[in-house]
Each structure stands twice: as structure tokens, then as C-alpha cells.
C-alpha angles and dihedrals in degrees: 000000000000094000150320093221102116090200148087087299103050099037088057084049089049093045085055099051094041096029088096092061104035136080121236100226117214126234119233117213108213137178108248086220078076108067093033102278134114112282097277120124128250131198110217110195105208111223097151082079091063113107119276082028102272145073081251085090089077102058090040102064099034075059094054100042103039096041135071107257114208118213087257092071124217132303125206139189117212147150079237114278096077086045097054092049101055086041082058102043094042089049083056090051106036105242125141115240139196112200122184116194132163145253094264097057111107127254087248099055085042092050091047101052083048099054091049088064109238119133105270127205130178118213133162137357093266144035088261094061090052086051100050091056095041094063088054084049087057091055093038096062105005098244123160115257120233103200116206102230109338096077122088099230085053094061094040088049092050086043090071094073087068094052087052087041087058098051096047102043104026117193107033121183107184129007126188131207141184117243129221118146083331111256095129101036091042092053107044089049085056085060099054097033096197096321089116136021110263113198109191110210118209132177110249093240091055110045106156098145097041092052093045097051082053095047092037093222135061102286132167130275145176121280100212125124134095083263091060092122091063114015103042117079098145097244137015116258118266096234093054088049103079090038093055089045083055111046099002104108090199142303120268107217113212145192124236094233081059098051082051092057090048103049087052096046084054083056092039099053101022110013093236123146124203142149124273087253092050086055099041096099089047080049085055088060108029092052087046102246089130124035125189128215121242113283093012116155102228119179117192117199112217097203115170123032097169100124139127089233090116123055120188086176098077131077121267116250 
């Protein structure tokens, strides 16, 4: 264990030890004319390009390296992309893995937890379900759990997108980012610290954020969207929380027609695929939840891309 610091300190302590097994993901500057906006610039941080398709590679393997792992390896519970990057990060260090996901997690977040070789089971029709099973399957066998969002090496491991982001886009003034159970968002606002507005962006049928800054607390909230397999944990993680109600602006609530449009502007104007969950923060922009001033300096960040969008298999036309 390298810290329990969840800041600045602790998320460049985190980049050194996983660095070696990470991609640094690049950062694409678009006119915002191209995706239907008024002519302003946005910085898109590709994170959709990191490897097991998502920005989850990060905490996993800051997981697997600064913790103790027990013979009998590491379990996780996920809507898929946690699960295929622990799958991933476990398959580079040889470690074995259990990883319990739901109905609602997409074949290719099935297929790639399979390919990477950990013991798969599908259980429920929600993360919770899968969370639920994989806590027996920790007693069960005594295997370290890998929480999704609500550990503090996977906060400090998805911070460290925010540190790249930084450096390779000085002088922010405004990121957003899309919101499940809060890992991301929670650690990426740890890294800026306030330096920079972070707008945390959230379905409407999955408002976990937006329900726990009312409550002022992690509640409970509904699990519906078409990024449910992604973006609809049922509640944010306690240890993100205080750190959203510090340095999170405010939450952007949007539709799923709007994540669609999203997802397909990102194909239209750039030929990038990525998940409804990966496009949710662009959603939060291009429906006008959130508007930014002239001039202003937006950074999006792009963060899943596991999705059966695009088929080789067929025939060309």
C-alpha cells in the first residue's frame, strides 16, 4: 500500500507504481462546429483508447499491485467495464479472478472478461445483484475484493487521468465527467482540487449523484438508462462523496436519446465509437445541460468504448 491520501499526493504515488502497465490516452482538440455547437474548442481525453476499453484499467491495477493479494486471487462485481479490467490487469499479473456481473451487462463486456481469461458468473438483473454475490464469494474463498468505485486505490488509479489530462491540456477551466457509483468523477475532482470546475454528468434514470448531494449523503436511486450497464449502481461510493460535495460544481442530468445523440455525433465528426456510458459527459454539452461561457477552456473526458456498435463480421455493403 503506497497511501490512503485520496489527493494530489497520493494519485501521483499511485501513476509511478501502475505507469508501466497503463496507456496514456491523447487528448483530441475539436471544434465544437463540428459536433453541432458554437465554434469554441473542446479537449476530448480519450480514454476509450485505455486498455480493456475503459478508464477501469487504472484502479484495477492500482488494486492488484498496492494491495496484498491471497492465493486465492481477487473477485470483483461490475456492469462490465470494472470487470473487464480486473479481468485484464489480473490476466498481466498473473493473478486468478472471479468476476460477477449482471444481465444487463453488454456481450462485449461479457466477451471481454471472458477472453481475458477470469471465471465469469452472471447473476441478477443489476450491479447490485452482482454485488451482492460477489461478497458471499469473498467469504466463500477468501479473495480480495476489488470494489468498482467505492476503494480508495481505485479512486487514486482513475485520478491519474486527471494528472495526464493536466499536462496535456494546462489551464482547464471546466471538465465533465460522466457519473456511476463515483470513482472517476471522484477522483479526478481529488486531482484538481478545485483548480478547475468539475460537472459531473448523470441519466436521468440513473441519478445517483444528483440524489446524494440532495440528500447529502449516498442514497439510493433508480438504475434505469440505456447506460445502465455502466452508469447505474444504485448509489455513489461513501469515500467520492465528500470529495464531490467539495470540488463537484454540480451534476448535469440527461436523457438517453440524448446520450444516443451523442454517441453518434462523436462517429459523425470524429469516427469514434464508444458506449453510451463512454458518451454520457459529451451528452451533458451537446443537449445544453451544461453551457459554457465564451472563451471558455472544456475538457470532456470519452471514457468506455466496449460496445457491439461495430460488427467485422458482416459483409461489406
Amino acid at each position: 500500500m503506497v497511501t490512503t491520501r485520496i489527493d494530489r499526493e497520493g494519485i501521483e504515488a499511485t501513476y509511478a507504481v501502475i505507469k508501466p502497465y497503463i496507456r496514456v490516452t491523447p487528448v483530441v482538440e475539436v471544434n465544437g462546429a463540428d459536433l453541432g455547437l458554437s465554434r469554441s474548442t473542446l479537449m476530448l481525453k480519450l480514454e476509450q483508447l485505455q486498455h480493456s476499453g475503459s478508464f477501469k484499467a487504472r484502479g484495477a491495477f492500482a488494486n492488484l499491485l498496492m494491495r496484498n493479494i491471497p492465493d486465492a486471487g481477487v473477485v470483483a462485481a461490475s456492469g462490465g467495464n470494472h470487470g473487464a479490467a480486473v479481468a485484464y490487469a489480473a490476466m498481466q499479473l498473473g493473478v486468478p479472478a472471479t468476476i460477477f456481473v449482471p444481465t444487463v451487462s453488454s456481450p462485449a463486456k461479457i466477451q471481454r472478461i471472458r477472453e481475458y481469461g477470469a471465471e465469469l458468473v452472471v447473476v441478477g438483473d443489476r450491479y447490485a445483484d452482482a454485488l451482492a454475490a460477489s461478497e458471499a464469494w469473498v467469504t466463500q474463498s477468501g479473495a480480495l475484493p476489488v470494489h468498482a468505485f467505492d476503494q480508495v486505490e481505485t479512486l487514486l488509479g482513475q485520478g491519474t487521468i486527471g494528472m495526464e489530462l493536466a499536462a496535456q491540456a494546462p489551464a482547464l477551466d471546466t471538465v465533465l465527467v460522466a457519473v456511476g457509483g463515483g470513482g472517476l468523477i471522484g477522483g479526478i475532482a481529488a486531482w484538481y482540487a478545485g483548480t478547475a470546475k468539475i460537472i459531473g454528468v448523470e441519466p436521468e434514470a440513473a441519478p445517483t449523484l444528483t440524489e446524494a448531494l440532495r440528500a447529502g449523503r449516498p442514497v439510493d436511486a433508480e438504475t434505469g438508462s440505456i447506460a445502465a450497464d455502466s452508469l447505474a449502481p444504485r448509489r455513489v461510493g461513501e469515500l467520492m462523496f465528500p470529495i464531490a460535495r467539495a470540488y463537484v460544481d454540480h451534476v448535469v442530468l440527461v436523457s438517453d436519446a440524448a446520450i444516443r445523440h451523442a454517441q453518434e455525433a462523436l462517429w459523425a465528426a470524429l469516427r469514434v465509437v464508444v458506449e453510451p456510458g463512454g458518451a454520457a459527459a459529451l451528452a451533458g454539452l451537446l443537449s445544453g445541460g451544461y453551457k459554457p461561457a465564451l472563451g471558455e477552456r472544456v475538457a470532456v473526458l470519452i471514457s468506455g468504448g466496449n460496445t457491439t456498435a461495430v460488427d467485422f463480421g458482416r459483409s461489406p455493403l
